[in-house]
N, C-alpha and C positions, 0 to 999 in steps of 0.2 A: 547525342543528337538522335532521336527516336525517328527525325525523319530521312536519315539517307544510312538502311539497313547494309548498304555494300561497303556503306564507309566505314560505318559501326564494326560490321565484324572484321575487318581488316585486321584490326587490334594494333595498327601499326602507330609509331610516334615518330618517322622520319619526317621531322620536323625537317619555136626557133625558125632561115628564108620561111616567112610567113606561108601556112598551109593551104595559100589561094584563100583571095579577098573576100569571095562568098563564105569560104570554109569556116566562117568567124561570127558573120554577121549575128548579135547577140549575146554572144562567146566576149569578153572585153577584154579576158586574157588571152586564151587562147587564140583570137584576131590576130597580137600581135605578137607571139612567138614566132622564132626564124625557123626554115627547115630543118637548120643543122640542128635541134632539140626534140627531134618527135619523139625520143625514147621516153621523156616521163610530162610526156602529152596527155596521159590519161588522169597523173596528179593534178597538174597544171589545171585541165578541163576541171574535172571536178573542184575544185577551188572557185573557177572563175565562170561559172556556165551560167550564174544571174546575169542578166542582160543590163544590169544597173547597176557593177560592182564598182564600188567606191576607190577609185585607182588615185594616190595620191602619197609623193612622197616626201620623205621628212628627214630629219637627224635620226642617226642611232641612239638610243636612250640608254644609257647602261644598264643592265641585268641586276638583280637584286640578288639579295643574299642568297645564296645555296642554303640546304637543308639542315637544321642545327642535329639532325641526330642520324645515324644509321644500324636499326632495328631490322632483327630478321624476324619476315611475316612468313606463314604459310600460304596467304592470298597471292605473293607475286613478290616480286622486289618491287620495294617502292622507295621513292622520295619524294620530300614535300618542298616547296617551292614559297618562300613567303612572300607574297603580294599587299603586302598591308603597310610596305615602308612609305611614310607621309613624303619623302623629297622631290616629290614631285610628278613626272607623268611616267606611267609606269606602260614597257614596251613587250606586252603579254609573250608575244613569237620570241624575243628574245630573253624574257626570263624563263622559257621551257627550253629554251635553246640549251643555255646553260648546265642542263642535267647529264648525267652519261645514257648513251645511249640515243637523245634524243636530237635529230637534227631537223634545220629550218631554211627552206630553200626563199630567197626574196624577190620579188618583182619591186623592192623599191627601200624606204625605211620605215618609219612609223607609220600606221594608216594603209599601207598599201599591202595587197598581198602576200600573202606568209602560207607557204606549202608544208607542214609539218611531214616528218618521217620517221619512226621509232622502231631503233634495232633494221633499218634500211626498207624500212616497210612504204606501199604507199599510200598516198593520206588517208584513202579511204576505210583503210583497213584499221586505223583508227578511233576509236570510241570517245567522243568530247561529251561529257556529261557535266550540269549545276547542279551542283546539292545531289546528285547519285540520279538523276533523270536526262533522258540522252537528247542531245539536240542534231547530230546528220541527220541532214533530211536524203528523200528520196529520189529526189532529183539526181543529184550528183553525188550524194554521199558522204559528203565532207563539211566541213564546217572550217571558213576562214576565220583563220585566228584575229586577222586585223580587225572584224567587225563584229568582235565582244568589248562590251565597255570593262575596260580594266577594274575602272572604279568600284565596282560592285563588287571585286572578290578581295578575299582576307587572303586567300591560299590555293596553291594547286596540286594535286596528289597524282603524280604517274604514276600508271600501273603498268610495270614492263613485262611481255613474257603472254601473265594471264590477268584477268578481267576478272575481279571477285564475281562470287555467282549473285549475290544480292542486287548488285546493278541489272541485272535481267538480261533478257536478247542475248542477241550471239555474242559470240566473245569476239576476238577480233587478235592483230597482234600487239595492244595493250588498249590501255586507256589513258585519259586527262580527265580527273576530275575537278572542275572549278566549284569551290566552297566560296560562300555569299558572306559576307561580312554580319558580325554577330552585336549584338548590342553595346554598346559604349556611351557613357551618361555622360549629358552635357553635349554644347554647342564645340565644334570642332570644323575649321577652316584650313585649307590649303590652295596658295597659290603661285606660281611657277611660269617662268619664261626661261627663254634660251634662244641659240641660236636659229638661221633661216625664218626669223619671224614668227617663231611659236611660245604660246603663251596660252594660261587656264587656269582652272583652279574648282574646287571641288568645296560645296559646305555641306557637314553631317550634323543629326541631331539626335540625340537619344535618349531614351526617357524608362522609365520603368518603376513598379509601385515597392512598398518595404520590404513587401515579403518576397520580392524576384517575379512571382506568378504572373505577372502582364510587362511585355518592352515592346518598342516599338525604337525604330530608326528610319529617318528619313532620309534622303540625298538628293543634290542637284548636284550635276558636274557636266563640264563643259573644257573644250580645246580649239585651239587652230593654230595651225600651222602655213608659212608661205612657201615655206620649198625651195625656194629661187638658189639653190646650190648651185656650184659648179663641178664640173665633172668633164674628165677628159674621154673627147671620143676619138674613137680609133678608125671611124671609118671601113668599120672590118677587115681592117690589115693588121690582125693581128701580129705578123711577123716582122713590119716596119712601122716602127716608133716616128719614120721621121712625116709622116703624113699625120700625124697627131694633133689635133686642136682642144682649145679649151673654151667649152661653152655652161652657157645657165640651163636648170631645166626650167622648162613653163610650163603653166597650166597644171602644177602640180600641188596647188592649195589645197585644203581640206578644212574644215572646221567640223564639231559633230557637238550635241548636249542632248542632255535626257534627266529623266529624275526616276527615282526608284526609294522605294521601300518595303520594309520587313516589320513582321509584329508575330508573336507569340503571345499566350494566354495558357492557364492551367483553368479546367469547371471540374472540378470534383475529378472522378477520374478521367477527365480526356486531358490531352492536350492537342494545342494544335499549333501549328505554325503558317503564314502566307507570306509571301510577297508577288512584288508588282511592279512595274515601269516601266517606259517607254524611252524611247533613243530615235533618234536622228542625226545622218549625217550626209552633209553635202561635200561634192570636191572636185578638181578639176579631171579629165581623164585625157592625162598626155600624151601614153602612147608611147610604145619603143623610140629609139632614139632617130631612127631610120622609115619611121611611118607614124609621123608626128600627129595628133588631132590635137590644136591647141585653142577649139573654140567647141569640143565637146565637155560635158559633164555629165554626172551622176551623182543619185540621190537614194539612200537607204532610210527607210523607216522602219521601227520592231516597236510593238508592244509585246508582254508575256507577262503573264501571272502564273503565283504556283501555289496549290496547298494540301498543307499532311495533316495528317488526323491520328495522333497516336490513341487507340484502344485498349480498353482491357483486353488480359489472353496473350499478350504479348503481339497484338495486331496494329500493322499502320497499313493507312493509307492515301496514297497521295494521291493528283492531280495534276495535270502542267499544260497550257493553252498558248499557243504564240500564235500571231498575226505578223508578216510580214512584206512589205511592196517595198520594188525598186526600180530604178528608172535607168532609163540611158540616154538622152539627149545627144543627138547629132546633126545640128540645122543646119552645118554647113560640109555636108557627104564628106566627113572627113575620114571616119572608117572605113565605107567601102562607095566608092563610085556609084552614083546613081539613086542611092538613097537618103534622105536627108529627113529623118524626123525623129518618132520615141519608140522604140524599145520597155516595153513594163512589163513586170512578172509579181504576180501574188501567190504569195503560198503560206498555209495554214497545219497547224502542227496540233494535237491532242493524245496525252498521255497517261492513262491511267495505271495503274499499281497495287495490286494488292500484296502484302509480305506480312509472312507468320514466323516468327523465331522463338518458339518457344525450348526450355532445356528438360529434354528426356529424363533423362536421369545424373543423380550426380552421386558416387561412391564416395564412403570417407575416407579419410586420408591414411595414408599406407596400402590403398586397394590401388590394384595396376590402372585403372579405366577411373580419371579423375570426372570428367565432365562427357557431356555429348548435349550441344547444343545447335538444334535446326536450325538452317535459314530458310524458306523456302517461299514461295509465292506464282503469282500469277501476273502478266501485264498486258495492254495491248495500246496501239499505237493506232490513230488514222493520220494519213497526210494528204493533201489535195494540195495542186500546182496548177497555176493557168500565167498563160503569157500572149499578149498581144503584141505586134510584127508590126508598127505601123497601124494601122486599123486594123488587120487579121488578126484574127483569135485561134491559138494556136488549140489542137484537140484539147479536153480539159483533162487530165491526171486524177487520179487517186492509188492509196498503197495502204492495206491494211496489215497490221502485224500481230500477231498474239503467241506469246511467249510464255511457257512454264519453264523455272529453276528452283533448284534445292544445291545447297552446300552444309557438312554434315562435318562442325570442324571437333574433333578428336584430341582429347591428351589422354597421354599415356605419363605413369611412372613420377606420380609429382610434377606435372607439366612439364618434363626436360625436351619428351618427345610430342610433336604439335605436328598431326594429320587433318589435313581438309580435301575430302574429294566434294566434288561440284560437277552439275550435270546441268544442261540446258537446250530445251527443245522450241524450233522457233517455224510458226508458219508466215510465209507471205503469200497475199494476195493481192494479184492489180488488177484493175476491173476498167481500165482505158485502153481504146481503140490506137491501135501503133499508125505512126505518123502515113501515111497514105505516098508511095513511089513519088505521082506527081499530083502536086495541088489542086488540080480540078476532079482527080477519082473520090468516091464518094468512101466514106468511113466505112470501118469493118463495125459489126453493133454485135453487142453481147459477148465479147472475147473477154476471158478467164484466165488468168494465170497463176497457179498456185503451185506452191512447193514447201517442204518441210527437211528440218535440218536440224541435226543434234551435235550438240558442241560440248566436250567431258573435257578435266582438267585436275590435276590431281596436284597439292601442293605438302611438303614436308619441310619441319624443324627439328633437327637435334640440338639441343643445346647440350654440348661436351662438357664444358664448364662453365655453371651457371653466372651468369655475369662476366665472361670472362672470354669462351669460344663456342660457337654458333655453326651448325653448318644447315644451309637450306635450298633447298633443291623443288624445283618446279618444271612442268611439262602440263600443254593444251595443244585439243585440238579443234580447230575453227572452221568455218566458211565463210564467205562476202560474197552475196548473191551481188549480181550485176545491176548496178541503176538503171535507172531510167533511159538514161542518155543512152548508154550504151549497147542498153535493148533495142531499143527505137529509134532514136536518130533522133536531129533534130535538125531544123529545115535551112538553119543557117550555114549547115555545109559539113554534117555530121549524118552518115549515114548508119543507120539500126543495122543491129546483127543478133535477130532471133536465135542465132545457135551458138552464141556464148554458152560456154560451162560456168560454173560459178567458181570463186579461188579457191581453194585448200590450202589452208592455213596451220603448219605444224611448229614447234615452239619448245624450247625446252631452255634449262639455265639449273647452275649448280654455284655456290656461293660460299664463301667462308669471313664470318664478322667476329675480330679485333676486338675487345674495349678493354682498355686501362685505366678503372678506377673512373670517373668521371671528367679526365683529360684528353680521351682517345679515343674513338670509332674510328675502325676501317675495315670498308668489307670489299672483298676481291671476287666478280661473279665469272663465268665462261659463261656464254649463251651460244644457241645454235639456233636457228629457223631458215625455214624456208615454206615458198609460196609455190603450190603447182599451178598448171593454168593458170599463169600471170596473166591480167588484160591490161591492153598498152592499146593507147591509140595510134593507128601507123595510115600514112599516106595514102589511098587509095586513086588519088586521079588529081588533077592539076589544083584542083577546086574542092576535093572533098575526103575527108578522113573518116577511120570504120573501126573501131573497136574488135581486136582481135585476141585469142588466144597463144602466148608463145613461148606457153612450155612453163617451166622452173624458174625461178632465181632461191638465192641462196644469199645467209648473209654466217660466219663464223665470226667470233672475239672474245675481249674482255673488257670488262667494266673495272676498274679503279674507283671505290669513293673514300674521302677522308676528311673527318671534322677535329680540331686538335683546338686546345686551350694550352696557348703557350704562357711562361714567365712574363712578366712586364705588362699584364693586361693585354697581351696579343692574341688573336682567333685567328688560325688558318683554316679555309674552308676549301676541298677544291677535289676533281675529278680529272679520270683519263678515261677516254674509250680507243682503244683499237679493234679493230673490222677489216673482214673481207668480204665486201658486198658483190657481187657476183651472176652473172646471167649464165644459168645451165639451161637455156631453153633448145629447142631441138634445129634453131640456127646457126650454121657453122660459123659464119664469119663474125658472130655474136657470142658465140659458146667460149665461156673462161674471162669475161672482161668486166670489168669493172662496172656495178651500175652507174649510172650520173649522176651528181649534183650531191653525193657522201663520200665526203672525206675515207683514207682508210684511217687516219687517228684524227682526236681532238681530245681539247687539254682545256679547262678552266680553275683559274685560281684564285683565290680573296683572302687576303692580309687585311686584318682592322685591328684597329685598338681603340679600348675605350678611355675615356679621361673624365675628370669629376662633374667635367659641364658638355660633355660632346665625344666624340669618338671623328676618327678616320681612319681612308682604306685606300688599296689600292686594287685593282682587280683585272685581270689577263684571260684572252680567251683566244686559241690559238689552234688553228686548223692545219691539215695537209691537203696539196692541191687537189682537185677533182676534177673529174671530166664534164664534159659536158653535153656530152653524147653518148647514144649507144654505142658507135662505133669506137670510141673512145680517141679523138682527134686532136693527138697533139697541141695543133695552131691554134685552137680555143680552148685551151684548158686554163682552168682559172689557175691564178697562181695560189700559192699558201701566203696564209694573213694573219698578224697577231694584233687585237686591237688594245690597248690600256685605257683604263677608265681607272682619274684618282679625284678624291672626294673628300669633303669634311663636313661634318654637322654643331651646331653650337648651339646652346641651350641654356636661355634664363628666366629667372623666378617660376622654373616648372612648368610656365604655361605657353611659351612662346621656342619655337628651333627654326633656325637659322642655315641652310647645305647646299653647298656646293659642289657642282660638278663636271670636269674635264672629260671629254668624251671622245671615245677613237683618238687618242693624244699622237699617235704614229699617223694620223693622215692618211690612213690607210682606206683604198676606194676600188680596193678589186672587187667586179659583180659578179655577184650569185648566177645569174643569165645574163645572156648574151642580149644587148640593146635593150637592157633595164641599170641602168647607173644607180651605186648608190653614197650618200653622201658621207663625206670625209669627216676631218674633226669639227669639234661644235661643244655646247656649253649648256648646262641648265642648272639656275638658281630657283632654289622654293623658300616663302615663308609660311611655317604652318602655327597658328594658334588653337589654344583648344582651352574652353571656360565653363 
């Protein structure tokens, strides 16, 4: 793929009491967190700081298969995640969930809010890119996972640790990169219901001429869900069971459709690749359990197109443009006292790219110095943000970014030994006026703010025994300059803090990969990271929170992965992570405890076998309890939960499959947060055809 140069060189094949009423207004998650959770108040915001976020819960959908290979790369440890399984709807937060390493904090089930965390990082500090082009915006800096259309990708490649240098910009403490689905000839349908009233289906079309040189693929897809689960509330007595009721939630509907397509061509020497489409999604926004709004809603809309242009010279380059508005309807002040109307925010995204990979030189064989081949290039970024209050027009934003990298990946000795150092230097500039004390002071005009930041990363493969033993070892170092929000505030009850420092982001990992013949992968990593000048958003006054600096956190472990082809046509696929995530910040009664909402282990497993017309599996994913606070408070600590998901698929005359599937079959409904319920067990049938 000539166009997503970071994926290319990779070379890999691993296949809380609410913060006062005002504190919120616009915020649609953060409105309704309790006090007892301010510690990862600043993930939470950043996820939820569109004022039209699509809050709507659903069934858990089972995770898809784990990664069919585990390859040591010198860009990072990675694995690939496959999202192309036809059985139905596929639940993005909880197929990256599934990775080691990688965790996923919930405000609900499908549809609704998903705070990603990798290696105990928080959200922001990770890199969501399509096709190798980044989508956090500057707002908040993060990117919710619930409001990417699944449908659109084949695959997702996490990059644990470091962030190849091809993707551009800063590094971060890893990445997700979502890969777009690639050509497939012929008409190809999928359609799917299950429990709580959800139901959808998805047609592709794909075409392309004799000689390969021109494809094109089309898509429409579409869901909805009614949510109407039951879920026991506690009242917030956590300690007595016997004040425990069992109620439905409301207003927790959501339906969403969009269409999208992809087209590639060869002219003589170019090529090029685009896509394109648009999404839409409505749904109810219920609200904690304890500050119900069950007559608000919200509405998301995205268009985006992208396109690359591979040149002579060993040159591409790309393109990438999104459009997006959201709403937040609340006609009957159910959010906050006293206001009853809409909530809109528009924000606009442009990306360009330039990348040169060409190979230096290359020695013949038996010379020590096999290859030396560049990655290198240029990028930059504008983003623009505007939100109207009601009738007021909040200041208008903008954030310019321009970014130089090079990665210089190296073998040694017949390829056994694989060096890749990588370097990246990144400016930003914001050229908007910081939100004004009080609403009637007049704007500051002509305020600048510029800073530059260099991010190195150095990655190594020994291969001991070729084919056989592996060891690979990785080390980066980063920054996460502070958003927007956290700069400047924002009038819904989030106050700016010009004297943020930006994060320091340090990273390291050492790894050793297993393989027996083509029945066995397993690789055993230790990683280490930590984050200095953590910024967390913490309570400032009845009504309003500030973004502050507090110090360290710290996360130690190990990663477990293993892919096995057993006797009898069995596949076990399945990971362990242990952690110690950790606050070394310079607060005493904070220092040595546990971060929130990460487990110190987690366990995922999948048994399948195939048969002449269909396969079945069974699959286990299995956490230790976590707190839910900084302070780490016993009486709300979630308990530890193992979910089973078992399934079958059937298959005849090649063109029709048939799968089923049992989901959370333990009933299990302990919440990720406190006064966000999520739903028990539940079912999802799909029939997919393809002609």
């Amino acid at each position: 793929m000539a166009f997503c140069p970071g994926r290319e060189r990779s070379r890999t094949k691993i296949s809380g009491a609410r913060p006062g009423t005002k504190a919120a207004i616009g915020l649609l998650l953060l409105s309704c967190l309790p006090v007892s959770i301010p510690v990862v108040a600043a993930e939470l915001a950043d996820v939820s700081l569109h004022a039209a976020r699509v809050e709507a819960d659903t069934l858990i959908v089972s995770a898809r298969a784990l990664g069919d290979a585990v390859t040591p790369s010198a860009a990072g440890l990675v694995s690939v995640i496959d999202l192309s399984d036809d059985r139905g709807s596929v639940d993005l937060a909880e197929a990256l969930g599934r990775t080691a390493g990688f965790q996923v904090r919930r405000t609900g089930g499908l549809g609704f809010a998903a705070v990603p965390s990798l290696r105990g990082s928080a959200a922001a500090q990770i890199r969501i890119l399509i096709d190798g082009l980044p989508l956090n915006e500057a707002q908040s800096g993060t990117v919710d996972l619930s409001q990417l259309p699944a449908d659109r990708f084949a695959r997702a490649e996490i990059h644990r640790g470091v962030v190849p240098g091809g993707f551009g910009g800063m590094g971060g403490a890893g990445a997700v990169n979502l890969i777009t689905r690639e050509h497939a000839e012929g008409l190809d349908s999928t359609a799917f219901a299950g429990g709580h009233g959800s139901r959808g289906g998805r047609v592709t079309w794909g075409w392309s001429d004799d000689a390969d040189r021109r494809s094109l693929l089309l898509m429409l897809h579409a869901r909805r869900a009614d949510n109407d689960f039951k879920y026991t509330d506690n009242r917030q007595t956590f300690d007595n069971a016997n004040d425990d009721t069992t109620r439905s939630r409301e207003n927790s509907w959501f339906e969403e459709f969009g269409f999208w397509g992809k087209g590639r061509a060869a002219t003589g020497p170019l090529q090029w690749e685009t896509s394109a489409g648009c999404f839409r999604k409505d749904g109810g926004r219920p609200g904690p359990i304890n500050y119900p709004s069950p007559h608000a809603t919200v509405r998301l809309e995205r268009c985006d197109g992208r396109l690359g242009l591979a040149l002579p010279g060993a040159v591409t380059l790309e393109l990438a443009a999104a459009r997006q508005s959201e709403h937040l309807y609340d006609p009957e002040n159910e959010i906050e006292d006293g206001f009853g109307g809409t909530i809109r925010t528009l924000g606009s995204d442009v990306t360009q790219r330039l990348t040169w990979s060409p190979r230096l030189w290359d020695v013949p064989a038996g010379g020590h110095l096999a290859l030396a081949e560049l990655v290198c290039g240029v990028d930059r970024r504008r983003q623009w943000y505007r939100q109207w209050y009601g009738t007021n027009e909040e200041p208008h934003r903008s954030r310019a970014t321009r970014s130089a990298f090079a990665s210089l990946p190296l073998a040694f000795f017949g390829h056994r030994l694989q060096v890749v150092p990588a370097w990246r230097w990144q400016r930003n500039k914001d050229d908007f006026p910081p939100v004004p004390a009080l609403p009637w002071l007049p704007e500051e005009e002509g305020v600048q703010h510029v800073r530059d930041d260099v991010s190195p990363s150095l990655g190594v493969v020994w291969h001991v025994l070729p084919e056989r033993w592996s060891i690979e070892a990785h080390a980066a170092r980063s920054v996460r300059v502070p958003t927007w929000v956290e700069l400047f505030g924002h009038r819904g009850g989030i106050d700016g803090n010009r004297e943020l420092l930006p994060e320091e982001l340090d990273a390291a990992d050492i790894g050793i990969v297993w393989s027996a013949a083509h029945h066995l992968r397993t690789r055993l990593a230790a990683f280490w990271s930590e984050t200095d000048e953590t910024i967390v958003f913490l309570q400032n006054s009845a009504a309003t929170s500030k973004a502050r600096n507090i110090g360290a956190t710290r996360n130690r472990g190990l990663e477990w992965e293993l892919v096995a082809s057993l006797p009898a046509r069995l596949k076990l696929q399945g990971n362990l992570t242990a952690q110690r995530p950790e606050d070394r910040g310079d607060q005493a009664q904070y220092h040595g405890k546990d971060l929130p909402y990460l487990s110190r282990w987690e366990a995922d497993v999948r048994l399948s076998r195939r048969f002449d017309e269909g396969s079945a599996w069974l699959e286990a994913s299995s956490q230790s309890g976590r707190y839910r606070d900084r302070a780490n408070t016993e009486s709300i600590r979630a308990e530890a939960r193992t979910l089973w998901n078992l399934g079958f698929s059937r298959t005849w005359r090649d063109h029709y499959e048939l799968s089923f599937e049992g989901i959370n079959l333990g009933d299990d409904r302990t919440y990720d947060i406190v006064q966000f319920p999520l739903p028990g067990r539940t079912w999802q049938v799909a029939l997919r055809g393809k002609h």
